[in-house]
C-alpha positions in Angstrom: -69.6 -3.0 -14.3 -73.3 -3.5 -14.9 -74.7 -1.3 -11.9 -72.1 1.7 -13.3 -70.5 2.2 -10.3 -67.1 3.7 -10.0 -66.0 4.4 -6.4 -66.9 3.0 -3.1 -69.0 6.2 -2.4 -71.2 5.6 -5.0 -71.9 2.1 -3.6 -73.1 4.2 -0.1 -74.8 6.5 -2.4 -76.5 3.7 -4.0 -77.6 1.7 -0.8 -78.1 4.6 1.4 -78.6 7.6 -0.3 -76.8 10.9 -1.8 -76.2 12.2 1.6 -74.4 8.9 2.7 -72.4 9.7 -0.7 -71.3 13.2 -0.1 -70.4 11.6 3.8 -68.3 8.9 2.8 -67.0 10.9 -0.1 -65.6 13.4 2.1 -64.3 10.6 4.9 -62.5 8.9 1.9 -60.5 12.0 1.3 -59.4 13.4 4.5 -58.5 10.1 5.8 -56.3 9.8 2.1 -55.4 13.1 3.0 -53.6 12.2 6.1 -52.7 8.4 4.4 -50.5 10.3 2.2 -48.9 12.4 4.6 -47.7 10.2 7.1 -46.4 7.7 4.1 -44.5 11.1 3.0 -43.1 12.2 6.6 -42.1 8.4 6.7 -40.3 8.4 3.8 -38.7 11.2 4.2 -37.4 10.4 7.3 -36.0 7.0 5.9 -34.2 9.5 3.3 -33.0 11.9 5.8 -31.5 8.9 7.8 -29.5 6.5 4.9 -28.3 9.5 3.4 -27.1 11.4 6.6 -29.2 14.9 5.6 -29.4 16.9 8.7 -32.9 17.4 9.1 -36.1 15.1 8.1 -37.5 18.2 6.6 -35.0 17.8 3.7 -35.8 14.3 3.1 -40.0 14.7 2.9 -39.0 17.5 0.5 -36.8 15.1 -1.4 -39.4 12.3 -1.0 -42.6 14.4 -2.3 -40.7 16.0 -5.0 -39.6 11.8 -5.7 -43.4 11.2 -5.3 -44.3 14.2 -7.4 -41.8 13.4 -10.6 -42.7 9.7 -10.7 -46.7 10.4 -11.2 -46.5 13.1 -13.3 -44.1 11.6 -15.8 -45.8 8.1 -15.5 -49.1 9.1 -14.3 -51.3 6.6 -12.6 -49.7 3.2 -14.2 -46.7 4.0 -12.7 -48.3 4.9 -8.9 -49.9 1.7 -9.3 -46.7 -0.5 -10.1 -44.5 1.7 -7.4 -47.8 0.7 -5.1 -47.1 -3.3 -5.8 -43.0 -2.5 -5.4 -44.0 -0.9 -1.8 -46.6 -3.1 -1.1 -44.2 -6.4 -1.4 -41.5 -4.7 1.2 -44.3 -3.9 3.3 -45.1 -8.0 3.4 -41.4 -8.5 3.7 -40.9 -6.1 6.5 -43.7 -7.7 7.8 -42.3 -11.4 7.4 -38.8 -10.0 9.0 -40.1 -8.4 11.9 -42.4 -11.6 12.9 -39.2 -13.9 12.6 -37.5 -11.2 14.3 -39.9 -11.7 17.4 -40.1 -14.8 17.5 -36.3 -15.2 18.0 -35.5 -12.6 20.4 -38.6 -12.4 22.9 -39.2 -14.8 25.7 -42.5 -17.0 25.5 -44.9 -16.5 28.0 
C-alpha cells in the first residue's frame, strides 16, 4: 500500500478532505450499525423458527451470543471465514430462488 491508506474513509479524506473523512467515517458506521442488526434479527428469527423457541427474541439472543463467542474466541480470521461460509449460501439462496421463479411464475 504505497499511498498508506487503510479504510475507504481515508480514500475521501485523501481526495476530498478531513471533513469528507469524519463524514464518510461516521456514514460507514451507522449504516454497519444497522447492517449488523438486521443480519442479527434475521438470524435470530431463522433460530427461533427451526428450533420451535417461542419468541424471536430468544433466538437474536441465541444468535448474538453465537456471533459473540465465535469472534472473540477466533477473533477476526474466524468472522472472515464465517463471512465466505455465509456469503456462498447467500449466492445459493440466490441461485434457488431465481430457478425457483422461473418455474413457478407465468411469462409475460
Amino acid at each position: 500500500n504505497d499511498m498508506k491508506l487503510l479504510t475507504l474513509p481515508d480514500v475521501f479524506g485523501r481526495r476530498f478532505g478531513p471533513a469528507s473523512e469524519v463524514a464518510f467515517g461516521v456514514f460507514a458506521i451507522v449504516s454497519f450499525i444497522c447492517l449488523f442488526g438486521s443480519n442479527l434479527v434475521g438470524f435470530g428469527k431463522v433460530i427461533a423458527y427451526v428450533f420451535g423457541l417461542g419468541s424471536p427474541y430468544a433466538g437474536i439472543c441465541i444468535a448474538g451470543c453465537t456471533v459473540w463467542a465465535y469472534t472473540v474466541a477466533g477473533g477476526m480470521l474466524s468472522v472472515a471465514y464465517t463471512d465466505i461460509v455465509q456469503g456462498c449460501f447467500g449466492y445459493l439462496g440466490l441461485l434457488v430462488g431465481t430457478a425457483y421463479v422461473y418455474h413457478n411464475f407465468p411469462r409475460a
